[in-house]
Rosetta silent file (secondary structure, phi, psi, omega in degrees, C-alpha in Angstrom):
SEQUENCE: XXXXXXXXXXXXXXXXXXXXXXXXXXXXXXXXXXXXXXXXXXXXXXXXXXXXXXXXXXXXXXXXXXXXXXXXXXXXXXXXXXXXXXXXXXXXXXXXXXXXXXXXXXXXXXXXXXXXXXXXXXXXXXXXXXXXXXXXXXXXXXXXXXXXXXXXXXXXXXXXXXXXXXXXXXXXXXXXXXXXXXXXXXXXXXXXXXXXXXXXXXXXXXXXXXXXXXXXXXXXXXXXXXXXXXXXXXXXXXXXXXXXXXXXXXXXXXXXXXXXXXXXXXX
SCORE:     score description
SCORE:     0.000 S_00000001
   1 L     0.000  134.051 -178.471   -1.655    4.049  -19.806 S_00000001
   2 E  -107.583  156.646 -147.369    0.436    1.356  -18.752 S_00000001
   3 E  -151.781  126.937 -160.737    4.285    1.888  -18.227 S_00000001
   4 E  -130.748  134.764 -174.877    6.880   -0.705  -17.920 S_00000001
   5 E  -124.696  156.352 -177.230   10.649   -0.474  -15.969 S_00000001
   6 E   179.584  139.682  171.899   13.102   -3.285  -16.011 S_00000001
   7 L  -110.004 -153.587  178.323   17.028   -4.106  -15.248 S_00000001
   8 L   -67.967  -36.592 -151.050   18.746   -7.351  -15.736 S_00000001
   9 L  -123.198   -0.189 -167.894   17.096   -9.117  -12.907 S_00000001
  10 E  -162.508  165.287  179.285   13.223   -7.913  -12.546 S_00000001
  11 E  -155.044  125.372  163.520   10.431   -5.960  -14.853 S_00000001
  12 E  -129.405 -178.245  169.783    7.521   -4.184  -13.713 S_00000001
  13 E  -126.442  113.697 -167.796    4.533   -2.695  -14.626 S_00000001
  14 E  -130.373  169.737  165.612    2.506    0.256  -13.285 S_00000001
  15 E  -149.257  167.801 -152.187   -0.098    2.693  -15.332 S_00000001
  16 L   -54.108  -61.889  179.379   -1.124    5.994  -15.026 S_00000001
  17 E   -61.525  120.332 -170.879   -4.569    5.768  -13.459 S_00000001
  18 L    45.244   35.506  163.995   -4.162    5.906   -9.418 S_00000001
  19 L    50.749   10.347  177.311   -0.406    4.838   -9.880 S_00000001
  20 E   -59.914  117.067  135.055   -1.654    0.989   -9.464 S_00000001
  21 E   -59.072  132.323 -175.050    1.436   -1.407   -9.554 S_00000001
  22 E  -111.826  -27.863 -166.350    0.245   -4.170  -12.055 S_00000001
  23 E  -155.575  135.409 -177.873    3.142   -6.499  -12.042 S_00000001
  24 E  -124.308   92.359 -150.655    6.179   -7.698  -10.863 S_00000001
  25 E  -133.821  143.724  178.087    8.058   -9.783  -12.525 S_00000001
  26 E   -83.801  177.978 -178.543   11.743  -11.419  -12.190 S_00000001
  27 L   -56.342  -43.167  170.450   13.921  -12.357  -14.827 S_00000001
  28 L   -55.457    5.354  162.312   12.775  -15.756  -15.055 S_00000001
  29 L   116.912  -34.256 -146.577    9.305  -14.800  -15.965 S_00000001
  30 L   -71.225  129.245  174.048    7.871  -15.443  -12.019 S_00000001
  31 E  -105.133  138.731  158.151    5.003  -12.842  -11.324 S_00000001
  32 L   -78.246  -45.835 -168.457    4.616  -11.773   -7.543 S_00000001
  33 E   -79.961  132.789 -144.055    1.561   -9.848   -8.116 S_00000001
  34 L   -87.424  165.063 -168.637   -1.909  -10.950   -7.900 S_00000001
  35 L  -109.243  125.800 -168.754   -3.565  -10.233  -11.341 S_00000001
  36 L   -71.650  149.546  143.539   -7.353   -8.586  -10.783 S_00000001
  37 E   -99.278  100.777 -165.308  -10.186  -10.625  -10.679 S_00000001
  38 L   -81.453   41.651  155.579  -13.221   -9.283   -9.643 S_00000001
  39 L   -67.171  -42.396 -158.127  -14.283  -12.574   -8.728 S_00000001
  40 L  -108.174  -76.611 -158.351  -11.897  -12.017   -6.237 S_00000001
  41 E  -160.229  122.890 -173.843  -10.685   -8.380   -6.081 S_00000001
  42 L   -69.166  -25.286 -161.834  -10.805   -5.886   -8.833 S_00000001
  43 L  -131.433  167.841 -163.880   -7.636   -4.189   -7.773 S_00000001
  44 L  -119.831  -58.416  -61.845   -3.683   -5.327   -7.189 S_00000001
  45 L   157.873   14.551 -159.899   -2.432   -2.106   -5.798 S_00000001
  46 L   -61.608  148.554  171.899   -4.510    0.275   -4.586 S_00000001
  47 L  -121.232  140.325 -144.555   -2.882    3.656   -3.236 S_00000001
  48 L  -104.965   98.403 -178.991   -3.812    4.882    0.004 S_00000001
  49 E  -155.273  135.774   81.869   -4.153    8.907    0.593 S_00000001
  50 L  -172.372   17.294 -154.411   -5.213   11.285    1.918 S_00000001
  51 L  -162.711  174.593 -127.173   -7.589    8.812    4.186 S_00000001
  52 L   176.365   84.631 -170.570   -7.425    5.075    5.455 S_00000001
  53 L   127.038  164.960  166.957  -10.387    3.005    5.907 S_00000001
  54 L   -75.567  161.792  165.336  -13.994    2.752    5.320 S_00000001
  55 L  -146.401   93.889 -162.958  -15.992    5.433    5.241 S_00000001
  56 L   -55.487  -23.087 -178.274  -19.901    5.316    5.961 S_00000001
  57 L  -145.875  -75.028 -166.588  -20.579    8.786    5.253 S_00000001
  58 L  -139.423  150.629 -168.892  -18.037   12.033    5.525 S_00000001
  59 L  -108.925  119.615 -150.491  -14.592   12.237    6.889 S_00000001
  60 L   -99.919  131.739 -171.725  -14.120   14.982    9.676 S_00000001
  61 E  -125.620  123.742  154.631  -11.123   17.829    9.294 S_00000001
  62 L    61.145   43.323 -179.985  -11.156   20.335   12.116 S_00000001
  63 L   113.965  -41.058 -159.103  -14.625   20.694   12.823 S_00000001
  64 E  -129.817  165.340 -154.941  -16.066   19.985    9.072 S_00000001
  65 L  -121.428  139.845 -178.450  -17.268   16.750    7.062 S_00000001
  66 L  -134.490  127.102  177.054  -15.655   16.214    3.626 S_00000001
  67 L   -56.666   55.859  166.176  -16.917   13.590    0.996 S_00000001
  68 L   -73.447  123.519 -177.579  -13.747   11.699    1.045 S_00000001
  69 L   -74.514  154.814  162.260  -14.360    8.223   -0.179 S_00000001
  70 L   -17.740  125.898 -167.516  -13.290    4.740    1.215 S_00000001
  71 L    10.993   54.453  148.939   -9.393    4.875    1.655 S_00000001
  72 E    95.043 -169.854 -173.021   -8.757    8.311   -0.064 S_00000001
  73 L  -116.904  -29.864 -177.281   -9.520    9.418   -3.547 S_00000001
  74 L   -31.189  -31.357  175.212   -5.420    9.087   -5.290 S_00000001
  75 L   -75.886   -5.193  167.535   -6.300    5.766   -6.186 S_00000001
  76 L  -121.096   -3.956 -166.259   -8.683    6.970   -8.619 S_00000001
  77 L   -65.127  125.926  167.037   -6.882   10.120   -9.277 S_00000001
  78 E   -84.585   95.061  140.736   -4.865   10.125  -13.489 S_00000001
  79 L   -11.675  136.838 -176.763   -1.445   10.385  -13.173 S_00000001
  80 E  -127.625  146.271  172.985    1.041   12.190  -15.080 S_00000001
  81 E   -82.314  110.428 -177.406    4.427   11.076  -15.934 S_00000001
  82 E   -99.355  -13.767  178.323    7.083   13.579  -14.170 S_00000001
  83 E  -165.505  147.605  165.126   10.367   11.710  -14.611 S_00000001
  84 E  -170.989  139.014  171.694   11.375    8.011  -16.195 S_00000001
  85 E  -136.830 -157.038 -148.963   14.379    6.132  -17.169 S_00000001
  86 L   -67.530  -22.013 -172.138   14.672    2.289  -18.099 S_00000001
  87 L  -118.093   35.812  178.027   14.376    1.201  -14.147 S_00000001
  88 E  -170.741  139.393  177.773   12.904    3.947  -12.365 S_00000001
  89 E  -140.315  137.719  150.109    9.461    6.051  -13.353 S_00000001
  90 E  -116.812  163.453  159.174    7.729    8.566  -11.114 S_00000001
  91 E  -121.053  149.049 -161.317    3.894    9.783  -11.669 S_00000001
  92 E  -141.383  139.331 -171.574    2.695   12.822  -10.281 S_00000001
  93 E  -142.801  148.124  174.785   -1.246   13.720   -9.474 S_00000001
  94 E  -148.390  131.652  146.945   -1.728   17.773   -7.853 S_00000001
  95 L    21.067  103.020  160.030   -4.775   19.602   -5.643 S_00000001
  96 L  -128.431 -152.245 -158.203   -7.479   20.593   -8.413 S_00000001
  97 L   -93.549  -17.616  131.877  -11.196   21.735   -7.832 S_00000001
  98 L   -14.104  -85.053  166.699  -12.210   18.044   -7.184 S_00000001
  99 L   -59.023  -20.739  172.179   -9.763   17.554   -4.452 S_00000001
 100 L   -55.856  -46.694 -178.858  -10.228   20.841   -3.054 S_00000001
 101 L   -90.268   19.045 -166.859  -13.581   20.227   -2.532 S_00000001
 102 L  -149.895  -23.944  166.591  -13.309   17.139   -0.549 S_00000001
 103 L  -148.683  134.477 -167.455  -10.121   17.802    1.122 S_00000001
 104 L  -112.099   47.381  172.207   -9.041   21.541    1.423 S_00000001
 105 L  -121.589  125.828  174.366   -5.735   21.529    1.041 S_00000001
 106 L   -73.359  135.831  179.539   -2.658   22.218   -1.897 S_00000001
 107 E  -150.122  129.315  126.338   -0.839   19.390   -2.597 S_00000001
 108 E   -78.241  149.122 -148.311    1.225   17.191   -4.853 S_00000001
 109 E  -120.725  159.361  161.149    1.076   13.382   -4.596 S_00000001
 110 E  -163.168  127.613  164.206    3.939   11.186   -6.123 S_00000001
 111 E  -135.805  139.888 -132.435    4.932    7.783   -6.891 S_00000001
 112 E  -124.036   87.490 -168.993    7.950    6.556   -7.398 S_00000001
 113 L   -81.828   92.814  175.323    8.179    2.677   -8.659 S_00000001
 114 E   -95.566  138.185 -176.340   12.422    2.169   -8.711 S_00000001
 115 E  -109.559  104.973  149.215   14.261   -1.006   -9.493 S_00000001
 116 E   -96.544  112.059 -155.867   17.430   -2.138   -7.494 S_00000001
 117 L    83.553 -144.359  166.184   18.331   -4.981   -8.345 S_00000001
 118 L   -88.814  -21.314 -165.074   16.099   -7.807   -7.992 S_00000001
 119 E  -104.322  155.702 -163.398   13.848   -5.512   -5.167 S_00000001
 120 E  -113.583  135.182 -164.975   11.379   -3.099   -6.553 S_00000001
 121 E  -124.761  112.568  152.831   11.152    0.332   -3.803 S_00000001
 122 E  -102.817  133.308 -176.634    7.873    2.428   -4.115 S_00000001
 123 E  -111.515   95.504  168.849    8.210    5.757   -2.965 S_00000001
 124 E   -73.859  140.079  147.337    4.980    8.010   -1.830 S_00000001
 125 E  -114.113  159.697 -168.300    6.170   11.279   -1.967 S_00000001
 126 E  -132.183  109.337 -174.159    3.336   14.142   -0.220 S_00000001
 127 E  -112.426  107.245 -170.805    4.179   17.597   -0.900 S_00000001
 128 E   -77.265  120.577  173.215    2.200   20.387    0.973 S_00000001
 129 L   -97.817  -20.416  164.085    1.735   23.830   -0.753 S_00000001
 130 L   -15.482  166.851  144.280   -0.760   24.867    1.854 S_00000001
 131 L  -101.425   24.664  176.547    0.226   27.921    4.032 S_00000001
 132 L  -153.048  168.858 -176.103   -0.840   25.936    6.824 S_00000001
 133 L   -60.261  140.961  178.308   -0.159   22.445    8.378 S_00000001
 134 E  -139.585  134.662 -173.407   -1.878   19.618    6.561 S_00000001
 135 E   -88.709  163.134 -172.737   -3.134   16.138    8.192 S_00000001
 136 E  -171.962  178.969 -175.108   -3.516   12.705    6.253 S_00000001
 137 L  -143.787  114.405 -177.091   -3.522    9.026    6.540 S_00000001
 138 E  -111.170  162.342  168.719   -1.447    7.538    4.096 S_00000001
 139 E   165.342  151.861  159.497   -0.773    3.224    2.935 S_00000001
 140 L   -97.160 -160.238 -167.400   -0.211    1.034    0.318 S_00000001
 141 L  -172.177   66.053  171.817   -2.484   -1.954   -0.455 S_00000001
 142 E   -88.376  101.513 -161.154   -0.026   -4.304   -2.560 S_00000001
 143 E  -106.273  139.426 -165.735   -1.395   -7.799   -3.173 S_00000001
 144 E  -157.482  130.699 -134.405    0.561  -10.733   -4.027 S_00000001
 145 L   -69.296  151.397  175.011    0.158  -14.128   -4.676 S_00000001
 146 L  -157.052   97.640   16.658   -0.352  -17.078   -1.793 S_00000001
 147 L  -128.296 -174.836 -140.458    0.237  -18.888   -2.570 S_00000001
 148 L   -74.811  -51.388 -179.928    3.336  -18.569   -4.625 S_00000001
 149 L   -85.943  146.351  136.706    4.042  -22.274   -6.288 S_00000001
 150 L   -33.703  139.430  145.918    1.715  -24.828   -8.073 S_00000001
 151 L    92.881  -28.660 -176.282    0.493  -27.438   -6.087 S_00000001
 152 L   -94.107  141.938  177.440    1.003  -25.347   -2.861 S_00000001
 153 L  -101.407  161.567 -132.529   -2.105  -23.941   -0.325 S_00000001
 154 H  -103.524  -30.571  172.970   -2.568  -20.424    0.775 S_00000001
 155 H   -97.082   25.100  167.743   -1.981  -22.151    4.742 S_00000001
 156 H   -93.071    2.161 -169.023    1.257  -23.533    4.241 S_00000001
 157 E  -111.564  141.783  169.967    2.340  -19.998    3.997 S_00000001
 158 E  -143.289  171.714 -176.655    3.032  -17.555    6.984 S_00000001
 159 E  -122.231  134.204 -166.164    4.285  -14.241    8.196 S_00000001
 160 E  -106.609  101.279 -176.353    7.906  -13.867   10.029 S_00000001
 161 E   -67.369  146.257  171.337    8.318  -10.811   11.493 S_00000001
 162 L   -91.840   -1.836  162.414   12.128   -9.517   12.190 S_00000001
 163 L   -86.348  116.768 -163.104   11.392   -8.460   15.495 S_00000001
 164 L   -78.412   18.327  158.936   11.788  -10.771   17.916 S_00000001
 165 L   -79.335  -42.403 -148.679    8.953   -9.991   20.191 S_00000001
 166 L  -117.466  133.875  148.578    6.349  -10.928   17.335 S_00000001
 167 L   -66.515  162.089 -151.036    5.943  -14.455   16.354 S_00000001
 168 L  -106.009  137.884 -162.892    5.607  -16.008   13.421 S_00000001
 169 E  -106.231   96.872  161.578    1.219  -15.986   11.982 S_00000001
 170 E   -76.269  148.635  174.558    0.888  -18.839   10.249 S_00000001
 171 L   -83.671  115.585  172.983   -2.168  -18.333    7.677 S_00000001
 172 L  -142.557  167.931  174.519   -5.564  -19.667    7.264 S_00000001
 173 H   -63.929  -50.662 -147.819   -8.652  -17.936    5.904 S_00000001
 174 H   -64.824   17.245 -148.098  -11.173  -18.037    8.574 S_00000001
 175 H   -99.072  -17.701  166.263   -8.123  -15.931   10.551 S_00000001
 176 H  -150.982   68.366 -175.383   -9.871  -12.936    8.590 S_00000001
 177 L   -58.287  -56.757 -159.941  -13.701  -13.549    8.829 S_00000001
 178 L   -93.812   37.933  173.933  -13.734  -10.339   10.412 S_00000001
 179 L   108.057 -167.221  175.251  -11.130   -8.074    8.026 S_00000001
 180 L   -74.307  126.960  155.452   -7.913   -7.043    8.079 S_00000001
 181 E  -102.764  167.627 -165.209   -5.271   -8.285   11.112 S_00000001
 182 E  -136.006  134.605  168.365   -3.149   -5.715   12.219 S_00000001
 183 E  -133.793  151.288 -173.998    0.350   -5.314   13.909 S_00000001
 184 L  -129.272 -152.170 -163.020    1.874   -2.091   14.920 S_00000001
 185 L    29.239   49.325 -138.334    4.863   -1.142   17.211 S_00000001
 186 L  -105.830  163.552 -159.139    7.667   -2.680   15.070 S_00000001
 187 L  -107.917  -25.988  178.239   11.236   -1.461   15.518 S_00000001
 188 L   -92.504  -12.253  176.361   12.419   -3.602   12.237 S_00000001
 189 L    48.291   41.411 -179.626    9.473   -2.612    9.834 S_00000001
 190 E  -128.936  129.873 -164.558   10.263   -5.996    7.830 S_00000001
 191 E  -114.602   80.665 -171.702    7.917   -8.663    6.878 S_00000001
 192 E   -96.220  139.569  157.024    8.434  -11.877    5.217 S_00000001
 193 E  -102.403  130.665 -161.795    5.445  -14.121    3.421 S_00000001
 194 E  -170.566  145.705  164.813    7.253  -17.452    3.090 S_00000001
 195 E   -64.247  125.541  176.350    6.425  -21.255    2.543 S_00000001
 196 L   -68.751   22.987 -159.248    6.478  -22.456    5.998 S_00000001
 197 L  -135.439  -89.593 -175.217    8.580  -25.473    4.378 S_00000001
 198 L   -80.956    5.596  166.575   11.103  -23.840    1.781 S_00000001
 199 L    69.424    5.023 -178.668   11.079  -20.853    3.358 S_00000001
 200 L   -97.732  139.801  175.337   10.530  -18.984    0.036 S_00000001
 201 E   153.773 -116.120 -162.330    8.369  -16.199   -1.132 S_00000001
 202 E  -141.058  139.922  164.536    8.962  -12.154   -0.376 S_00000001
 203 E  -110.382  143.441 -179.567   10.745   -9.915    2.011 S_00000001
 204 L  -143.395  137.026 -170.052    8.951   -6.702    2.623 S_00000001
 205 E  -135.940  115.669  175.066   10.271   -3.402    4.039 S_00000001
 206 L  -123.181   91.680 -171.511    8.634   -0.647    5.031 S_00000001
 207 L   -71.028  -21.793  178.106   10.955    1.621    7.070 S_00000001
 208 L   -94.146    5.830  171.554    8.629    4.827    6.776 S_00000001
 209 L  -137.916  138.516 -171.048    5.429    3.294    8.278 S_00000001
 210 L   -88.360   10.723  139.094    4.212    2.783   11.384 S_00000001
 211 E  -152.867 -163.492 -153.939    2.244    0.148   11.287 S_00000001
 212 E  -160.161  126.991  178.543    1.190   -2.889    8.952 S_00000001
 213 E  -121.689  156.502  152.800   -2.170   -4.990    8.084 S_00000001
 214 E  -104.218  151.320  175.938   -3.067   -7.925    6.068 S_00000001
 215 E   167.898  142.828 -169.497   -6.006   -9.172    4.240 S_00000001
 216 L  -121.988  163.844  171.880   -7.177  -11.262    2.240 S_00000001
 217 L   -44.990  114.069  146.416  -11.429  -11.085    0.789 S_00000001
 218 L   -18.339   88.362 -170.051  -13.547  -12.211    3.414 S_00000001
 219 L    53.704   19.301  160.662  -14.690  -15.957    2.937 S_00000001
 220 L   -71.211  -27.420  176.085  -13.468  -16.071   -0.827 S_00000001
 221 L    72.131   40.889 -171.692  -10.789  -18.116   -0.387 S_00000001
 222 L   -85.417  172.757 -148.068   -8.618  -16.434   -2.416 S_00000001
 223 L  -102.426   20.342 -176.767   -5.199  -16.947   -3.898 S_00000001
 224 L  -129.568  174.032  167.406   -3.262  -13.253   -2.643 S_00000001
 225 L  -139.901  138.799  148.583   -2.556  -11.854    0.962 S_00000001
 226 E  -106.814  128.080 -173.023   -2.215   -8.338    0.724 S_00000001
 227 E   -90.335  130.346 -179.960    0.775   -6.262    3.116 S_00000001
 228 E  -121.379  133.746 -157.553   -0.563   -2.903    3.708 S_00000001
 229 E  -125.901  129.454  160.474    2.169   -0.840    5.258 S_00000001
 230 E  -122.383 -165.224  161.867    0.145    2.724    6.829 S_00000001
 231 E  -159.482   85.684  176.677    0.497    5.739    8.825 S_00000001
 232 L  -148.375 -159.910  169.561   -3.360    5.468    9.964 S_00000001
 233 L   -55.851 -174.012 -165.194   -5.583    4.214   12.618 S_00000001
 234 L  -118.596 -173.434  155.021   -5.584    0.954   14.417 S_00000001
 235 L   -66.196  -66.149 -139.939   -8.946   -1.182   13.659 S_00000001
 236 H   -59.146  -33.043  161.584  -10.940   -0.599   16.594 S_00000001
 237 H   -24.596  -52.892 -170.955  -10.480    3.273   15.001 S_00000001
 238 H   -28.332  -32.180  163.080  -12.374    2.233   11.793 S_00000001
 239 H   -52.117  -47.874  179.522  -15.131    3.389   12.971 S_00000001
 240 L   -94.263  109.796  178.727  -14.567    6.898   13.991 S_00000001
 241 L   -54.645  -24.535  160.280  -13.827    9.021   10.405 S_00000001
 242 L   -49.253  115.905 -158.615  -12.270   11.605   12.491 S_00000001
 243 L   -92.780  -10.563  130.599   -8.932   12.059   10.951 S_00000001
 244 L   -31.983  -51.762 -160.441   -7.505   14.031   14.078 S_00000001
 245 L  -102.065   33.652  174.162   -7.988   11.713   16.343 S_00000001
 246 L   -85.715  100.352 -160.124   -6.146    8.602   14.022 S_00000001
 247 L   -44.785  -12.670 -163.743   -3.447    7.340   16.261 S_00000001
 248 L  -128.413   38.868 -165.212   -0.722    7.227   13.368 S_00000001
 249 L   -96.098  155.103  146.965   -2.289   10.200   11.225 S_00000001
 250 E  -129.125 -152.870 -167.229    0.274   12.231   10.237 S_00000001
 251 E  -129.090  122.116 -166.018    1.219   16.089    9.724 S_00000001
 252 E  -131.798  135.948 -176.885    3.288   17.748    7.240 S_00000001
 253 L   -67.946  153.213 -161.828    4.137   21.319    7.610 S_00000001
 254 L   -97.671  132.553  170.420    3.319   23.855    4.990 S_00000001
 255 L   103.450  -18.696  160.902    5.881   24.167    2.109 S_00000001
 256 L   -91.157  156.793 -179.045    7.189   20.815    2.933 S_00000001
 257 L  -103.087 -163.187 -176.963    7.537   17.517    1.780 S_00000001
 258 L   178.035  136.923  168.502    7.935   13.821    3.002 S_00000001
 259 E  -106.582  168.863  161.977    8.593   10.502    1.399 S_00000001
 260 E  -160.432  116.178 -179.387    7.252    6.794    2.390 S_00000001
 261 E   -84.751  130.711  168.329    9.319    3.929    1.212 S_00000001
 262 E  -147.088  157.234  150.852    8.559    0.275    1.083 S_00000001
 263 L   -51.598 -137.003    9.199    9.871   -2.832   -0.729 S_00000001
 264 L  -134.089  155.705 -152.775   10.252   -6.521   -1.951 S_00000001
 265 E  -134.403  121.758 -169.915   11.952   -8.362   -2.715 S_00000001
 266 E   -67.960  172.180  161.253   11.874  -12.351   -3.283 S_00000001
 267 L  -138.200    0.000    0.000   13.540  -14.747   -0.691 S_00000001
C-alpha cells in the first residue's frame, strides 16, 4: 500500500512493503527520487537491518550461522501503519517466527518518514524486547537522481563534504567499477550532491551514523547516486559475515530503544 504525506512546500510517498521511500517531491512538482527501473535498479529505497552487505552464505551471531539475506531482511518485511497525520507517518514491522529463525532476537523495527518544511527526516527507530543485549548493522540505501536537470551529465555533479579535512569527489562512473566508495570518520555527518556549476541539488544529514557510502550500478551508466548513511562495516569487511567483528556494528541493550535520523533537503 502506498501512503502519501505533504505540507505546503514538499509531498512524499512511501508504502507499506519494507517501508521503501518512493518519492519526493517539492511543491513545484521536482522529484528527487530515482523512480525503479530494473534496467537499472529495481529499488529507490531499500532499508538496511538487521545486517549490511552481501552475504555469500550465513551471517555469524556468537558462535552460530543464520540465513540472513543480502543487507538484512526489513526491506522485504510488510509494514503496518502505527501512527500518521498529513506530514508525518510511521510504519512498524515486529520479531515473528520468520525473523526469529534467522536472527534470534525480539524486536520492533520503525520508520518514521516526517516533513519539515521543505526537508523530509527518516527516522529508524530499533526497539529491543530481548532480555539480553542485541547486535545489528543498520543503513539506508536512498537513491536520487544525477543528475538532477535536463541537459545535464551525471559528472558534472559532485560530493562536498562539511568537514574540512575531506575534499570535494567529483563523479564519474568508472570511479565505481569496483562498488560502493566509502568515507567514514566525519565529525559534521553532512553531505551535499550538487552541480559542480550552480551548485544545486541536495543537502544530506545524517547525524546518527557513523559512516557513509555511495553507489551507483556497476558499468550501467545510470542516472541516480545513491547516499547510504550506516552503522556497519568498512568495505574491506564485506567479506567477513561476522557481525561481531563489524567495526561500526552496533548494540542496544535489552528493553531499550534507539533512533537513526537522516535528511534532505534541496540546495
Amino acid at each position: 500500500m502506498d501512503i502519501t504525506i505533504k505540507n505546503d512546500f514538499a509531498q512524499v510517498i512511501c508504502q507499506t512493503h519494507g517501508a521503501e521511500l518512493l518519492s519526493y517531491q517539492t511543491a513545484d512538482g521536482k522529484e528527487y527520487m530515482w523512480q525503479k527501473d530494473p534496467a537499472y535498479w529495481a529499488k529507490c529505497s531499500p532499508v538496511l537491518f538487521p545486517y549490511v552487505g552481501a552475504v555469500p552464505e550465513t551471517v555469524t551471531i556468537h558462535g552460530k550461522d543464520y540465513a540472513i539475506p543480502r543487507h538484512g531482511f526489513v526491506k522485504d518485511a510488510e509494514f503496518e501503519i502505527a501512527r500518521q497525520t498529513k506530514d508525518c507517518v510511521t510504519l512498524i514491522t515486529k520479531a515473528d517466527g520468520h525473523t526469529r529463525s534467522i536472527y534470534p532476537y525480539e524486536f520492533s523495527f520503525t520508520v518514521t518518514f516526517r516533513l519539515n518544511g521543505q526537508a523530509l527526516e527518516v527516522i529508524y527507530g530499533v526497539e529491543n524486547h530481548s532480555d539480553e543485549e542485541m547486535p545489528f548493522l543498520i543503513g539506508g540505501h536512498p537513491a536520487f537522481f544525477c543528475p538532477m536537470e535536463k541537459g545535464e551529465q551525471f559528472c558534472e555533479y559532485l560530493l562536498h563534504f562539511e568537514d574540512e579535512d575531506k575534499e570535494d569527489v567529483p563523479l564519474n562512473y568508472p570511479m565505481f567499477d569496483k562498488d560502493a566508495i566509502f568515507f567514514e570518520d566525519f565529525r559534521q555527518h553532512t553531505v551535499s550532491l550538487i552541480h559542480r556549476d550552480t551548485k544545486k541539488g541536495i543537502r544530506f544529514e545524517f547525524p546518527d551514523y557513523l559512516s557513509a557510502a555511495f553507489w551507483t550500478p556497476i558499468k550501467k551508466d545510470a542516472p541516480f547516486l545513491c547516499i547510504e548513511p550506516w552503522c556497519a562495516g568498512t568495505l574491506e569487511q564485506v567479506s567477513s559475515t561476522n557481525i561481531l567483528e563489524k567495526k561500526y556494528v552496533q548494540y542496544l541493550a535489552a528493553n531499550t530503544s534507539r533512533d537513526y535520523l537522516f535528511s534532505v533537503v534541496p540546495c
